[in-house]
C-alpha positions in Angstrom: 145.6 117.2 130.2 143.2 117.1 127.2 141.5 120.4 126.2 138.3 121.3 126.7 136.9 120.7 123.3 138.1 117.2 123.5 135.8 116.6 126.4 132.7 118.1 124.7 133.0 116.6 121.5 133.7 112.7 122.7 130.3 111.8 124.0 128.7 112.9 120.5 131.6 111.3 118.1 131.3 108.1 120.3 127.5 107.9 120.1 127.5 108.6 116.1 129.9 105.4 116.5 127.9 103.2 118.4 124.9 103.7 115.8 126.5 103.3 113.1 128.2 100.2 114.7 124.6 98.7 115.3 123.6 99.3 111.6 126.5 97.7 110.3 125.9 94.5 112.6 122.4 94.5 111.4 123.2 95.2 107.4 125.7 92.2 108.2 123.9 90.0 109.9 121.2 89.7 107.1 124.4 89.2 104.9 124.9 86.4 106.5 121.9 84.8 107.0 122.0 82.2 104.3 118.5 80.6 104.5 115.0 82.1 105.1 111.4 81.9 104.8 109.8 83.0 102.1 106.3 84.6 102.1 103.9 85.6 100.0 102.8 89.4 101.5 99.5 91.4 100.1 99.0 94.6 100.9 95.6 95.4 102.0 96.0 99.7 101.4 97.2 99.0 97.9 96.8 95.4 97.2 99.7 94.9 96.0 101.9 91.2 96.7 105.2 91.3 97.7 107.5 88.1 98.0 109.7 88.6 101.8 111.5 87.1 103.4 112.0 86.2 107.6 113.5 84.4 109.6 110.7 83.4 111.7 107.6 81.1 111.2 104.8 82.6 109.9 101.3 81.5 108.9 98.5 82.7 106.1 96.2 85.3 107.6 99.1 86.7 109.7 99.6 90.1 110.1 103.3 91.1 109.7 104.8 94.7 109.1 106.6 94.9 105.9 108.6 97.1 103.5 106.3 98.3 100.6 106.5 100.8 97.8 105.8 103.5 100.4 107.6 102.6 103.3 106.6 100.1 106.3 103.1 99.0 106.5 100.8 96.7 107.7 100.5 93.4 105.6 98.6 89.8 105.5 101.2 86.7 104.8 99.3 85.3 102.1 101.2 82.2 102.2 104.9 80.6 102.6 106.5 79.4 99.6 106.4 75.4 100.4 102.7 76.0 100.3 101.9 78.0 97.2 104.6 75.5 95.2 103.1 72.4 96.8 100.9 71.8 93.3 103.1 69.8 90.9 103.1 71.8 87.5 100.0 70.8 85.2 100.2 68.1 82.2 98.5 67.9 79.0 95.1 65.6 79.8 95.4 65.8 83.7 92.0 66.3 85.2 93.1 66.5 88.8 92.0 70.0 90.2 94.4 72.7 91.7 93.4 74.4 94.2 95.3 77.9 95.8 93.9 76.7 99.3 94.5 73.3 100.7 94.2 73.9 104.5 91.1 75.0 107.0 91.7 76.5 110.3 91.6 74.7 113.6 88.2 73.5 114.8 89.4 73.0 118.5 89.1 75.9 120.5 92.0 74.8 122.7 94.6 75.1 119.9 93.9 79.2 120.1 94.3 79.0 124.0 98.1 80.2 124.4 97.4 83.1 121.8 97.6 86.6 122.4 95.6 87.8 119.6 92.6 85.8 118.8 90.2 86.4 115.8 86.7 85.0 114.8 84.7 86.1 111.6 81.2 87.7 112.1 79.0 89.2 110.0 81.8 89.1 106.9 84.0 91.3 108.6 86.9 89.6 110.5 87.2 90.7 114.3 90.1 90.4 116.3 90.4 90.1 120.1 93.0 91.2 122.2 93.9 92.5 125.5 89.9 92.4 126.8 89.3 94.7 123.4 87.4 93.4 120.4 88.8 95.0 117.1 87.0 95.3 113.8 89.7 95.1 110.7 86.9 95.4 107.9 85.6 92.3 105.4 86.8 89.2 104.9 90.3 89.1 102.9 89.5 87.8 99.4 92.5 85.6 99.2 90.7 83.7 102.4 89.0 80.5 100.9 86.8 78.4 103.2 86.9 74.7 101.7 84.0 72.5 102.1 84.0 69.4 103.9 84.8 66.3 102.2 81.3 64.4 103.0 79.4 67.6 101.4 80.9 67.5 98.1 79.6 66.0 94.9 81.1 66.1 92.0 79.4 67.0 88.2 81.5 65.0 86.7 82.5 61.2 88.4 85.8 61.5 85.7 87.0 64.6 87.3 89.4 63.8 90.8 88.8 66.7 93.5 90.5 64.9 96.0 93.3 67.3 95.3 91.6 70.3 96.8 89.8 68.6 99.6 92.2 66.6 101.5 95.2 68.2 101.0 96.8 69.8 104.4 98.7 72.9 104.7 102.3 72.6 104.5 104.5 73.5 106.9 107.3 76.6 105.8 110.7 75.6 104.9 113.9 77.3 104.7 115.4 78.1 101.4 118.8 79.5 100.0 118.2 83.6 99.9 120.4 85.4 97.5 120.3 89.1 96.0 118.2 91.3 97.0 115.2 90.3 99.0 112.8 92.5 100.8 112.7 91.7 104.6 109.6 91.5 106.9 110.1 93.5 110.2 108.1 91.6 112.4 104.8 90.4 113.3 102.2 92.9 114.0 101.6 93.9 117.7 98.4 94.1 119.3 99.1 98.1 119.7 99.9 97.8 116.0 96.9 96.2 115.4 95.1 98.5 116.9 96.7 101.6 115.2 95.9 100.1 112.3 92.1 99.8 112.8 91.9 103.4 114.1 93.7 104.2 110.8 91.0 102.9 108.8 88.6 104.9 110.2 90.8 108.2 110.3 91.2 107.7 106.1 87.2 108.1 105.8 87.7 111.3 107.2 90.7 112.5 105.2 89.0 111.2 102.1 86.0 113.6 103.0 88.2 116.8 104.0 90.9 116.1 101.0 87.9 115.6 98.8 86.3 119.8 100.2 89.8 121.0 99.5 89.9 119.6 95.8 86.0 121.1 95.2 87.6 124.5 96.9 90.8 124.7 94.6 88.4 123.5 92.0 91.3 120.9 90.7 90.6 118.8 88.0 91.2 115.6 89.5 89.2 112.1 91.2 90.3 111.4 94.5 90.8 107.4 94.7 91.4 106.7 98.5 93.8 108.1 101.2 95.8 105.9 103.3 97.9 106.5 106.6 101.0 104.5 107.1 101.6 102.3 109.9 105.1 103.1 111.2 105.5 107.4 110.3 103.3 109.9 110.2 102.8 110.2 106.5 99.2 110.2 104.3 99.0 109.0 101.1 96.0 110.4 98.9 95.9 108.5 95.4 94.0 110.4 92.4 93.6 109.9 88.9 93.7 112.5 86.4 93.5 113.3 82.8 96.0 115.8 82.4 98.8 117.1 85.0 97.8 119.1 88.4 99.5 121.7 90.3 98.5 120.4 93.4 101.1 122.6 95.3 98.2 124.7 97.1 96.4 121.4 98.3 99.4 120.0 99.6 99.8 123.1 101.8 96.0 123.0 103.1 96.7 119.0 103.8 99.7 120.0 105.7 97.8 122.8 108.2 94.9 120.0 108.7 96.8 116.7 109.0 100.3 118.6 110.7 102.2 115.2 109.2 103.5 114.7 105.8 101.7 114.5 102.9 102.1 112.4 99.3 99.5 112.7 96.5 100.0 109.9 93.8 98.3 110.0 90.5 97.5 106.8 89.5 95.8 105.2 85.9 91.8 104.3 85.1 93.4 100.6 85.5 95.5 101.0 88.6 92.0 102.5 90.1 90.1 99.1 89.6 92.8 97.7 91.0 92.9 99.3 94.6 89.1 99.6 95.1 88.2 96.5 93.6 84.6 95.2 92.3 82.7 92.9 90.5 83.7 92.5 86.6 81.6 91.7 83.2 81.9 88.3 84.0 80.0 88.5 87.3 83.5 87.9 89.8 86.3 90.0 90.9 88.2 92.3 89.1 91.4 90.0 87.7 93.6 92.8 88.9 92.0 93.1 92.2 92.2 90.1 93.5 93.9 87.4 90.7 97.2 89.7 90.4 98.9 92.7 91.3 100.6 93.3 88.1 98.9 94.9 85.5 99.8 93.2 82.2 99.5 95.4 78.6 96.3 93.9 76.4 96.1 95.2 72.9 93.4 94.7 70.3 95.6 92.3 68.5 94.8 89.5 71.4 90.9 90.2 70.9 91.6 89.4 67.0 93.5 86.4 67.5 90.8 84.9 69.5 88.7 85.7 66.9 86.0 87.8 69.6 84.1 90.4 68.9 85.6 93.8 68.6 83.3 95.7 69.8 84.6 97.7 72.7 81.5 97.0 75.2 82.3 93.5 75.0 85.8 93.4 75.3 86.3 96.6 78.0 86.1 96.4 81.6 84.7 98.7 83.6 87.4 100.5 84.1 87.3 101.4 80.1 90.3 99.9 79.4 91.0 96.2 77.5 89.6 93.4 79.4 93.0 91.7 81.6 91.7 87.9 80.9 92.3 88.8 76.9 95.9 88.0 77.8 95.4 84.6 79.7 94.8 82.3 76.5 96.8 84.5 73.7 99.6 82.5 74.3 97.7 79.3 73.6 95.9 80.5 71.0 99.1 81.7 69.2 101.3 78.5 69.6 98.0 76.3 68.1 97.6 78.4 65.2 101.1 77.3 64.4 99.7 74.4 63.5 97.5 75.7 60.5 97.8 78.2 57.9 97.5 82.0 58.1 94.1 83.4 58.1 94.0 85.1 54.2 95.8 82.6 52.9 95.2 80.0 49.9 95.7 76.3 49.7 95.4 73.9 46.8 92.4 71.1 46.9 92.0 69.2 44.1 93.2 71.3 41.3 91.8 74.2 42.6 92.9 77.2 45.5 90.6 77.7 48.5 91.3 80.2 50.5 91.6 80.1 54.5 88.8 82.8 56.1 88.7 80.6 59.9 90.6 78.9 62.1 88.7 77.4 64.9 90.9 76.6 67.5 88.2 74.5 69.7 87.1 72.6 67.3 90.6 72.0 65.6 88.8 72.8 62.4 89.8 75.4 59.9 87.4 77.1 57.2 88.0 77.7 53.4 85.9 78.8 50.5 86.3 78.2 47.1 84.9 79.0 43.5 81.4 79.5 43.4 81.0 80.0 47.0 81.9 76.4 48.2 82.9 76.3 52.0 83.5 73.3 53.9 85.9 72.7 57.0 89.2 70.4 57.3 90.2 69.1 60.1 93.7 69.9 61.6 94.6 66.3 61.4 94.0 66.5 57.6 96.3 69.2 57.3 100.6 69.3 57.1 103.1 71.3 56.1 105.7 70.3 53.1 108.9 71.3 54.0 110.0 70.9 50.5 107.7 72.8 48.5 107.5 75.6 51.6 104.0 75.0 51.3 100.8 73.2 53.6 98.7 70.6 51.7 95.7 68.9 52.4 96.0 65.0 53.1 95.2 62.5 50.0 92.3 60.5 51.7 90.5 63.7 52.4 90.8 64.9 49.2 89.5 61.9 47.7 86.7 62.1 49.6 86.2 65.3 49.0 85.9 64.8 45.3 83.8 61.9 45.5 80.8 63.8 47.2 
């Protein structure tokens, strides 16, 4: 006869078992799952891109729920690794154009027949139909690219090959080898997900407006960004940016008696700002960081000066105030060529006498010296090499000769 404490206490050990049975199948099942999908996942609330992984087929424009920084949330499958790796690596001289986007969706209506979900873009905004409901999810995702028909385009220049972007199809995911750690999608988005998620979008306006009254009450030193409400717990996320540290401990408590849910406010930096909201740069296109990359790379003064731009600091900031982000796509370049000549500053012998180096024109392949009584003239990097022997560069006999001649 077992006592009576045995009895009581059974039913609760044996559930705790059969839970933590079922997480230990599920940790070990993705052990063993050798192969997956692998997907390309932005963010819309924080537009941020996240590579996951799944073991089901999914397509670009998709809406999945998957981990992020902040717990699950609603994402867009950008697109599967087979077709963002499609593009063969670029060569030296190649004029063929790559493109991000090689596919268009399906122009027979019949193909969307069998769907559940169904979605049509009107007016910029991309509406979504399910269940007899017609759902609004906001603008057009800027990762969305509509190609042009073949017939409609012509070329400015006959030498340049488009072909590649044109009539290129979409290629189908494959499974890969998955090792380490990889972050897992959950699963495709519901229509009740869906539909949460649009109602959330309208419930952040609000919380932006009420957060926004408690910040001018507690008159807190601090911009409120955006406010975002996650898809699978009751949690809001309100991002700021501030110059110095807040106490925010008073708002929190007035978030908590309006929201009744937990709350999370995030400071974030002038650059991490531009890159949530978005907008239209110097240049006249998208933020880089908004909608070219997610990561936000350090620029320093020294890449304006290598490029030999301007340093004034209207010319060379964004909007945000900070360093423009495209000073750090051609540094790279700019410093491997320049290996070619010699330092800026520096002098080099010409015909008996020292010139000294005040340009290098990387474009032109041309560099710029001057001379006694203010001669300047340019050589050509052809003209130039660099004498291992003497640990010294020298100008080529033939264009020295004809320098001396005129």
């Amino acid at each position: 006869m077992f006592p009576l404490q045995h009895l009581v206490e059974t039913p609760i050990i044996n559930y705790h078992f059969q839970d933590m049975s079922k997480d230990y199948r599920d940790n070990k099942k993705k052990e063993q799952v050798q192969q997956a999908y692998i997907y390309l996942v932005k963010t819309p609330s924080s537009n941020d891109l996240t590579v996951c992984a799944s073991e089901s087929v999914f397509y670009p424009g998709t809406y999945v729920v998957s981990p992020t920084r902040y717990g699950l949330d609603m994402g867009i499958v950008v697109g599967s690794a087979a077709s963002l790796s499609q593009q063969s690596s670029y060569c030296p001289g190649c004029k063929s154009c790559k493109g991000a986007c090689h596919f268009e969706p399906s122009k027979n209506p019949d193909d969307d027949a069998d769907l559940a979900v169904s979605g049509y873009v009107q007016d910029d905004n991309v509406m979504v139909e399910t269940d007899g409901q017609c759902l609004n999810m906001g603008p057009v995702p800027v990762f969305e690219i509509r190609s042009e028909r073949p017939e409609t385009i012509v070329p400015d220049d006959p030498e340049i090959d488009e072909r590649g972007i044109w009539d290129s199809e979409y290629k189908e995911p494959q499974m890969v080898e998955v090792d380490g750690d990889v972050e897992w999608i959950s699963h495709m988005a519901t229509p009740e997900e869906i539909r949460r998620y649009t109602e959330n979008k309208e419930e952040e306006k609000e919380a932006i407006k009420i957060c926004r009254e408690k910040i001018a009450k507690r008159n807190l030193d601090m911009k409120l960004v955006t406010a975002h409400f996650l898809l699978c717990e009751p949690k809001v996320l309100f991002f700021f940016t501030a110059e110095d540290r807040v106490d925010f401990r008073d708002l929190v408590k007035d978030l908590v008696s309006v929201f009744r849910m937990r709350i999370e406010l995030r400071q974030i930096g002038v650059r991490d700002e531009s890159r949530v909201l978005g907008g239209l740069a110097v240049c006249g296109r998208d933020f880089c960081c908004h909608c070219v990359s997610d990561k936000l790379k350090p620029v320093t003064i020294k890449m304006a000066k290598e490029q030999n731009l301007s340093l004034n600091s209207m010319k060379i900031s964004g909007p945000c105030g900070r360093l423009l982000c495209c000073l750090s796509y051609e540094y790279d370049f700019y410093m491997e060529e320049k290996q070619a000549y010699p330092a800026e500053g520096s002098r080099i012998k010409i015909g008996g006498d020292l010139f000294k180096v005040t340009e290098i024109n990387i474009l032109s392949h041309k560099m710029t010296v001057s001379g006694p009584e203010g001669r300047q003239f340019q050589i050509p990097r052809d003209e130039l090499s660099y004498n291992f022997d003497s640990a010294r560069w020298e100008v080529s006999q033939q264009f020295q000769e004809e320098f001396l001649s005129n």
